[in-house]
C-alpha positions in Angstrom: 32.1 -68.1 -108.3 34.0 -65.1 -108.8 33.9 -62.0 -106.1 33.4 -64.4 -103.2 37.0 -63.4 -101.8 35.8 -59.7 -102.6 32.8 -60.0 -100.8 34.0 -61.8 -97.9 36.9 -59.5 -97.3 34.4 -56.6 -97.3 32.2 -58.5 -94.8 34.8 -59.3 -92.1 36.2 -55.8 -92.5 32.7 -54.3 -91.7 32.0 -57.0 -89.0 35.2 -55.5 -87.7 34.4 -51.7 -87.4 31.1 -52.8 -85.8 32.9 -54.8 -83.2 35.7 -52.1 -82.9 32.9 -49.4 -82.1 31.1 -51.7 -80.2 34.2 -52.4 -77.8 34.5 -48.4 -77.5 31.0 -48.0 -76.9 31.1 -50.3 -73.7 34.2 -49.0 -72.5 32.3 -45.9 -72.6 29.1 -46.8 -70.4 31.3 -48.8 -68.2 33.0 -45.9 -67.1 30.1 -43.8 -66.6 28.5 -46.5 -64.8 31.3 -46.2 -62.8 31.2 -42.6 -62.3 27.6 -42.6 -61.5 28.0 -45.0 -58.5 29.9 -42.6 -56.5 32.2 -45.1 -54.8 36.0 -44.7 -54.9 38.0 -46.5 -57.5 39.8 -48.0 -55.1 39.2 -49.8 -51.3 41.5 -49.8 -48.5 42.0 -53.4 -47.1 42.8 -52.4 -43.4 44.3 -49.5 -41.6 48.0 -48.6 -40.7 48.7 -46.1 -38.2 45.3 -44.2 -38.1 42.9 -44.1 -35.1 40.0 -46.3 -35.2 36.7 -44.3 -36.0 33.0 -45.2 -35.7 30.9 -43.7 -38.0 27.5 -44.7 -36.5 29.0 -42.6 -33.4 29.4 -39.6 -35.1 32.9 -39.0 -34.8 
């Protein structure tokens, strides 16, 4: 029975790395996922002192 700390150590330190580049990896597509959508990062709630506008009229 001896190595089994060895080998166990090695395995959760690999399991590790693979979850550390995994975690990088998504943070990566999420933000070009976000970039590809076009859409500001952030939305305005309502409007303070600017004049109403209609954008199906053109203005």
């Amino acid at each position: 029975m001896r190595g089994w700390a060895l080998l166990l150590i090695g395995v959760m330190f690999l399991g590790g790395v693979q979850l550390t580049v995994l975690g990088i990896f998504g943070e990566y597509l999420g933000r070009i996922y976000r970039e590809v959508k076009g859409r500001p990062l952030y939305l305005v709630r309502e409007r303070l002192g600017f004049p109403a506008h209609n954008a199906m009229a053109g203005n």
